[in-house]
N, C-alpha and C positions, 0 to 999 in steps of 0.2 A: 941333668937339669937343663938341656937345651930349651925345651921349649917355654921355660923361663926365661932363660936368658932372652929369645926372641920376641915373647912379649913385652917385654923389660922394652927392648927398642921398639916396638910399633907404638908404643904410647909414650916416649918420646923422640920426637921426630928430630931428626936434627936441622943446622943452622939454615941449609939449602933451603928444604920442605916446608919451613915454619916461613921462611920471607914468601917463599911462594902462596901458601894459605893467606897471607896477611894481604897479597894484592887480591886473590881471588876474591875475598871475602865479602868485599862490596859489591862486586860483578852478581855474585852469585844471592846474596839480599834483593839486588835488585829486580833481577832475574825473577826470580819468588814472587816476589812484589808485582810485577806487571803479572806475573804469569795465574796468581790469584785473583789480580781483577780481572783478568782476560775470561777464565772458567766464570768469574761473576755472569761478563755480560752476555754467556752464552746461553745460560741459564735466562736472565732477564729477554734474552730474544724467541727461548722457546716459547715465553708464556705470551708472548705477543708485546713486551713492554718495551718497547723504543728506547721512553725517557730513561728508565734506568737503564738500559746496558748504553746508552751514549756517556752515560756519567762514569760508568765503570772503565768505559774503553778509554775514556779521558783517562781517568787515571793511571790505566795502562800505560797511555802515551808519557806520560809526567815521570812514569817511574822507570823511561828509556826503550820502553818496546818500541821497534823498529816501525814505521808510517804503511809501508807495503804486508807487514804480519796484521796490522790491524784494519787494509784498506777495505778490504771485503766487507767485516763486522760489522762497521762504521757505516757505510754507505746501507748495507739492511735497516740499521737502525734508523738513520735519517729518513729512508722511504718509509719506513712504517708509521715516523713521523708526520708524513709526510711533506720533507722542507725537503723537496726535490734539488732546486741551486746547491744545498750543500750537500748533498748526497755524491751530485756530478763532480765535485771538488775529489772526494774522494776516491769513486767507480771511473773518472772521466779518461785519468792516464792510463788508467787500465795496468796498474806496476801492483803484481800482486805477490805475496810468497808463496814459492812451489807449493805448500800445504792448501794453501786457502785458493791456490787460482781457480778451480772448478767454479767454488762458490761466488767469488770474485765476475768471472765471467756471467753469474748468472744471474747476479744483484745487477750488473750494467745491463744485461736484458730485460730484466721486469724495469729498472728504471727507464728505459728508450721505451719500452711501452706504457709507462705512468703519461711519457709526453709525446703519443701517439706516435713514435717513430720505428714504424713497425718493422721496415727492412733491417734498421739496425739494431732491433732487438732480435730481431734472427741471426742474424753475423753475430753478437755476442751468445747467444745459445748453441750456433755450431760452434765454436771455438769451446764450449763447456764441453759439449758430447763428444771431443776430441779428448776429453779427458777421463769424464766419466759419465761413457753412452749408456751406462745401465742404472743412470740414477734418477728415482723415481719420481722425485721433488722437482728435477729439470723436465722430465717427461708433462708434467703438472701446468708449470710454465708455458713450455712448448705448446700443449693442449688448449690455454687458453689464448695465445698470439693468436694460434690458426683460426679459433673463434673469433675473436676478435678481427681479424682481416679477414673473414668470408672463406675460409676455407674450413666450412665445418665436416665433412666427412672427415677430414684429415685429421681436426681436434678429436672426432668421436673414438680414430686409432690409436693417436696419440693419449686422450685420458684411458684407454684400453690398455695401454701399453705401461702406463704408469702404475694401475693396477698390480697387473701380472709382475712387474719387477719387486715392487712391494707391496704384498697385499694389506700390512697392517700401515699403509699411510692414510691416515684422515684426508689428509686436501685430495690425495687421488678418489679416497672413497666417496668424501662431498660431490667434487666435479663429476664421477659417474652418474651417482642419485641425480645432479639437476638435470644430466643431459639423456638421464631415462625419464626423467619427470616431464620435459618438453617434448622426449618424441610416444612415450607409453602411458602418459598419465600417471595422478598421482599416485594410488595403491600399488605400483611397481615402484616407484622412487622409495617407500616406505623404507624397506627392507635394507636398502642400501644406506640410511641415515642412522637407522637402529645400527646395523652392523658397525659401522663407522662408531657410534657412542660407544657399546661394547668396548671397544678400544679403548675409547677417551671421552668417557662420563660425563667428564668438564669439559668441552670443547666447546666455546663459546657459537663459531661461524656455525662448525653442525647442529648443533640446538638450535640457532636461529633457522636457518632450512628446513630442520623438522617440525619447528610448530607451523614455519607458513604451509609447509603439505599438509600438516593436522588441521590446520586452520579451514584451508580449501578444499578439504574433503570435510566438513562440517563438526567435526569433534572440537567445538568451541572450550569445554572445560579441560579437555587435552593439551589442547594451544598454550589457553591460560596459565597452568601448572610449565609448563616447559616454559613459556615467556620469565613467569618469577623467580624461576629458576635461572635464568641469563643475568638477570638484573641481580639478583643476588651474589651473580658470579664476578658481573663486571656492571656497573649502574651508570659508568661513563659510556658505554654501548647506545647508540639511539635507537636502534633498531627493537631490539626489546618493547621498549614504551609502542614504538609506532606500529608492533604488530599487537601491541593490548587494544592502541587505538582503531585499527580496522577491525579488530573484536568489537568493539562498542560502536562503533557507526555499521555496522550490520544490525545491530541489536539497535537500533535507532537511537542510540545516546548520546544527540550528538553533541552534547554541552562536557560531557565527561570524555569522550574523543578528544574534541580542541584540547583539555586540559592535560592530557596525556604524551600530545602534542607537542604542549609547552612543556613540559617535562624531559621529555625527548631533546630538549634544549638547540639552538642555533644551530649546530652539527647537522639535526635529522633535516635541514632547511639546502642543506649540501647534496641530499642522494636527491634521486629526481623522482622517489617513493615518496620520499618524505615531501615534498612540494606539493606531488599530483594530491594528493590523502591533505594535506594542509588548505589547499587552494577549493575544494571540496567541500569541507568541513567550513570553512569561512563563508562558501555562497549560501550551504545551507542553513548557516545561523543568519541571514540578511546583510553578511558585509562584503558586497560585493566587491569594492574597492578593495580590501586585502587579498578577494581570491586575487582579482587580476593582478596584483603585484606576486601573486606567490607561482600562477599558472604563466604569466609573460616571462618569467625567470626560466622557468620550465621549458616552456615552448623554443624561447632563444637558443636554450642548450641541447635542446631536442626536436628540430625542425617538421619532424617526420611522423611525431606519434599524433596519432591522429584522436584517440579521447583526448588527450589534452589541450590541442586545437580548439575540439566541439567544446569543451569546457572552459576555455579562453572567451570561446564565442560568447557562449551564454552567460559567462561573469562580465562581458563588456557592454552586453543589451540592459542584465540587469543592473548594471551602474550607468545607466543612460549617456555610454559615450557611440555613440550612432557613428558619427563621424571615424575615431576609429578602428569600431568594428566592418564599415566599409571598404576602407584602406585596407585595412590588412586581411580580409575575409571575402573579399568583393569578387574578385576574378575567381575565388575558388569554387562560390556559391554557383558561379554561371554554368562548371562545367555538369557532363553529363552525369556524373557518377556521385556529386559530393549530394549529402544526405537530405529529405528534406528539412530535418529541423535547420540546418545550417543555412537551407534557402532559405525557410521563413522568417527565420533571424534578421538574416541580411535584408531583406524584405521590408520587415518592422523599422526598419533602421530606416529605409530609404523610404518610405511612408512618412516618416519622424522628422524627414529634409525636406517632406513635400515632394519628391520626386516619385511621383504615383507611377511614371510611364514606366519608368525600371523596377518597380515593384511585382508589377503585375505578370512577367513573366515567370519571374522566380517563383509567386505565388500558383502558377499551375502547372509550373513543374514539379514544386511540391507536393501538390494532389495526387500526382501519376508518380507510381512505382517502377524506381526504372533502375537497373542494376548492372553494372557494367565491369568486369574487372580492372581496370585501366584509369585510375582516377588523377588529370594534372591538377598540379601544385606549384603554386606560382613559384617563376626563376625558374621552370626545368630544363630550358635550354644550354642556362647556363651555370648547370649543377657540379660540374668537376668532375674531376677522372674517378674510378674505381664501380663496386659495384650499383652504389647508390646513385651515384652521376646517372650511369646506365639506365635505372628504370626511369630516371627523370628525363631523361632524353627519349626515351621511349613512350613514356607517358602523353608527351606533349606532340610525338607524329601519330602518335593513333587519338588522340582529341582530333588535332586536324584531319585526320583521313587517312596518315599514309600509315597504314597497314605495314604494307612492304619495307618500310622504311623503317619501323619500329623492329620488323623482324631482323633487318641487317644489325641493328645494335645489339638484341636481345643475343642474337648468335655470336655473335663477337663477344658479349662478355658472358654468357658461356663457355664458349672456348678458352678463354684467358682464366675463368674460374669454375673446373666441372664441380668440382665437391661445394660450390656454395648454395646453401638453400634459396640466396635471393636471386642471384642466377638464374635457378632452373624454375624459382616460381615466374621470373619475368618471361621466361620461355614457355612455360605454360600457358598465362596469359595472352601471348601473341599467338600462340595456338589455337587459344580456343576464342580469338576474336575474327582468325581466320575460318572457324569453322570445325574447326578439327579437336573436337573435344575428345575422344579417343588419344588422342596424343597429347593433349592438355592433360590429361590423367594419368599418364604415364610419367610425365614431370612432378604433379603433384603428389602421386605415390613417394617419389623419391624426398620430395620436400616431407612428407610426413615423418619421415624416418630421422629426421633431426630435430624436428620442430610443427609439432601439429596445433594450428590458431584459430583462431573465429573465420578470421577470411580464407583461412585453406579451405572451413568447414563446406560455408558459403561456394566456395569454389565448386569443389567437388559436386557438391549438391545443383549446380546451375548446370552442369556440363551431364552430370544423370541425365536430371530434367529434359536436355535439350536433347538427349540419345536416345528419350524414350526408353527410359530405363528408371522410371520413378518405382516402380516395385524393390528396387535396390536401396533406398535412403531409406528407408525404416530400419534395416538389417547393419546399415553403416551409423547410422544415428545410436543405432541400441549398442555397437560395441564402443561407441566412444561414450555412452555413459559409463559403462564400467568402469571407466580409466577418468573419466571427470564424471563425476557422479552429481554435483552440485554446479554443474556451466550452465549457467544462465539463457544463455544462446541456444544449447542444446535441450534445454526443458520448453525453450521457447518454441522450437522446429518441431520438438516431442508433441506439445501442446494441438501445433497445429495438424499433424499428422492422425493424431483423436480426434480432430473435428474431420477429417476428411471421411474418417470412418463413421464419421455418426455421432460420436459420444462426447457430445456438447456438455455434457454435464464433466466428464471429466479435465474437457480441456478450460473449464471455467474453472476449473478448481488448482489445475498447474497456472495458468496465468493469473490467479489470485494468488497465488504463492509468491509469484515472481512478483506482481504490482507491491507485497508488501516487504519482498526481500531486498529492496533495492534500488527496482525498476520502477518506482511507481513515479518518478517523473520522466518516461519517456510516452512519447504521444499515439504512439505506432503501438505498443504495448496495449496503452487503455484502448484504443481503439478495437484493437481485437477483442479485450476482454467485453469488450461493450456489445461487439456482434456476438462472440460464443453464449454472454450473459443473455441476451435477448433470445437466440434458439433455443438454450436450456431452461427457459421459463424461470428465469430471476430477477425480473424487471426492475426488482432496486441497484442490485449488482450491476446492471447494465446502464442505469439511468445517472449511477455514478459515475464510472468509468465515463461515459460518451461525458458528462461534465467536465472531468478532467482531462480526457483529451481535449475539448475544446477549449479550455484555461488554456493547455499546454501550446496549441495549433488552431489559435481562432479561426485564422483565414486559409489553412493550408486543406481546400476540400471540405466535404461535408462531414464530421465528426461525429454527429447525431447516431445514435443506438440505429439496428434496422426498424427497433421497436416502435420508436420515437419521430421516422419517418412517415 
């Protein structure tokens, strides 16, 4: 009967075992305790929810888990919060436990890049890959710093890399889809937003990416179905509403847009989509005064985009402040390259002070079509270090003349940055202001491959032009409609390339599409349709158009149909 008798003793323990159980017993409760709300907030952090895993870690903390096991968790939570001050409270000592350092190190990364401090979010990302170089979510990270400081071929290896390490990560699979979406168009991004849902059905960020590609390749009730589907998933999201609302101001709604808008709540007043699309929608329901509080906010925070400028401009003529749309739009109107509605803006303004002397230039440099890669922007001088300094500092010796002097900068921040697209389009640029359009094309080959835009298009297309090589932009035009099937720009150039062959009839029918998709308030636009309408024998079609350009551009040139002439 031994092994009775020794059961006999393990169920009861003697005097020593029992005192020892009786200290343990609280440790190990406790223990439990943290260690159940800890699994809570890791959970509440996959599904993106801040507030609760901050409440569970709290209680962690409460129930004795140690400040360095929880400083990693804590600090995600906070930025996802985004209450950045407290985050650094946590990430800023950088005392992490051996389990969590990786992630630790990697939360202080994306936090130094929430507050643009890009160097030392790389010091805290190599200290991560010191740990764990094959982790894909750091690779992710990584990929977007490099974007974000202009060194994009580097991010394109980097999200490649994040990839390959894991291919079932949603944010690697997102980041590839956007950064095939900006260099191959959108029917290549497709595949990579599906594959990614595959995964993870509910993924809030990837459904928003995929309706705006559904949206932009024109599958409007595609869009719409995936947007309800976000909103049903998360309705605190602004994004959702603000891509139903650019569904409804394509579709001219723009009373049910605004309202979509406002639905989208204060939040969507934060991205600078939701501003541009707000500030918009305000000019075209007649309250100018609101675009320009929603576009000057924009602008402040975004000095450089330049629709948002021209739509600053025009929400400040249309609320009759002349004065300061002068001031702030004045020196830019003078130079060679700013557009002419902006001259005639600025024009109107200075007309509106009575100052006719300075009116009248702007007024016929708006008549004449003149196109320049190189466009200053006031303060280029003294725009600051990196690559953006650089074009502005460049910008402003090729206004004045110096050539040379723009190439010395352009090359030096190429050198300092090969893999950046704005780099090597500034290098382009001074290229092909020297002449050297052959080699402007070789820069903007390479720009393409990260990021292909309107003014690349533009580009490309000036520097054919100028080699005597116009048989080639119909063959380049035709495969980037494949890949943007629905760019505005590109139907426009399309348009025009049918009138050179003759068939006025078709290119009144693409530029009727575009006047009512969108474009019907730019001046340049009706203008055309006004000449192709009057060759194509449509003389009402024409006789509109030439009206609304001249509402658009009273005095900038003759606006008149050739019919009408």
């Amino acid at each position: 009967m031994t092994c009775r008798s020794d059961l006999h003793r393990l169920r009861r323990p003697g005097p020593l075992l029992a005192a020892v159980l009786v200290i343990a017993a609280p440790a190990l409760a406790v223990s439990e305790r943290s260690g159940v709300a800890y699994r809570e907030a890791l959970v509440a952090l996959s599904r993106g929810d801040g507030i609760a895993a901050e409440v569970a870690l709290r209680k962690a903390e409460a129930a004795g888990m140690d400040r360095s096991a929880l400083a990693a968790r804590m600090g995600e939570a906070l930025i996802d919060q985004g209450d950045l001050r407290k985050a650094r409270e946590w990430l800023g000592p950088a005392r992490f436990a051996p389990a969590d350092a990786a992630h630790g190190w990697r939360m202080l990364g994306r936090l130094e890049m929430a507050e643009g401090h890009l160097p030392a979010a790389g010091r805290a990302f190599d200290q991560a890959l010191t740990i764990t170089p094959r982790d894909s979510r750091l690779w992710v990270d990584i990929a977007r710093l490099r974007y974000q400081g202009g060194e994009h071929t580097g991010a394109i290896a980097a999200a490649e890399q994040a990839v390959n390490f894991d291919p079932e990560n949603v944010r690697a699979i997102e980041l590839r889809g956007l950064m095939v979406r900006d260099s191959y168009g959108l029917p290549a991004a497709l595949p990579w937003f599906e594959g990614g849902l595959k995964r993870r059905p509910d993924d809030v960020p990837l459904l928003l990416e995929y309706a705006a590609t559904l949206g932009d390749l024109g599958r409007a009730q595609d869009m719409l179905t995936v947007t309800r589907r976000v909103i049903a998933l998360d309705d605190r999201n602004p994004r959702g509403f603000l891509l139903q609302a650019v569904l409804a101001a394509r579709a001219g709604q723009t009373e049910l847009a605004r309202h979509l808008v406002e639905r989208a709540g204060r939040r969507a007043l934060d991205r600078p989509g939701g501003l541009l699309l707000s500030g918009l929608l305000e000019l075209e329901a007649g309250n100018a005064h609101l675009a320009v509080e929603q576009l000057d906010r924009l602008v402040r925070f975004q000095p450089d985009n330049a629709p948002a400028r021209l739509l600053l401009a025009r929400a400040l003529a249309a609320a009759g402040n002349d004065d300061e749309l002068v001031a702030r739009f004045g020196a830019e109107a003078a130079t060679a390259g700013a557009s002419p509605y902006l001259k005639t803006l600025v024009a109107r303004a200075h007309e509106n002070r009575g100052e006719r002397d300075q009116a009248a230039p702007l007024l016929d440099a708006a008549a004449r079509t003149v196109t320049v890669p190189l466009v200053l922007l006031p303060g280029a001088p003294d725009a600051g270090p990196g690559p953006a300094g650089a074009v502005r500092r460049a910008r402003a010796m090729a206004a004045a003349g110096n050539v040379a002097g723009a190439g010395t900068v352009a090359g030096a921040a190429l050198a300092a940055l090969p893999g950046s697209a704005v780099t090597r389009l500034l290098a382009g640029d001074v290229q092909a202001l020297r002449g050297d359009c052959a080699g402007a094309l070789a820069h903007y080959r390479q720009v393409a491959e990260v990021r292909m835009t309107d003014g690349l298009v533009l580009r490309v297309i000036g520097c054919l032009q100028r080699m005597g090589q116009g048989g080639a932009i119909a063959p380049f035009v035709a495969r980037l409609r494949v890949a943007r099937p629905r760019d505005p720009l590109l139907l426009w150039i399309e348009a025009g390339l049918t009138a050179e062959r003759g068939d006025w009839s078709a290119a009144t029918d693409r530029l009727t599409y575009l006047s009512r998709s969108g474009l019907g308030r730019d001046a340049a636009l009706q203008r055309d349709l006004a000449r192709a309408a009057a060759r194509a024998k449509r003389p009402e079609v024409a006789r509109q158009a030439g009206l609304a350009a001249s509402e658009l551009l009273p005095l900038a040139g003759d606006s008149r149909s050739p019919e009408q002439r």
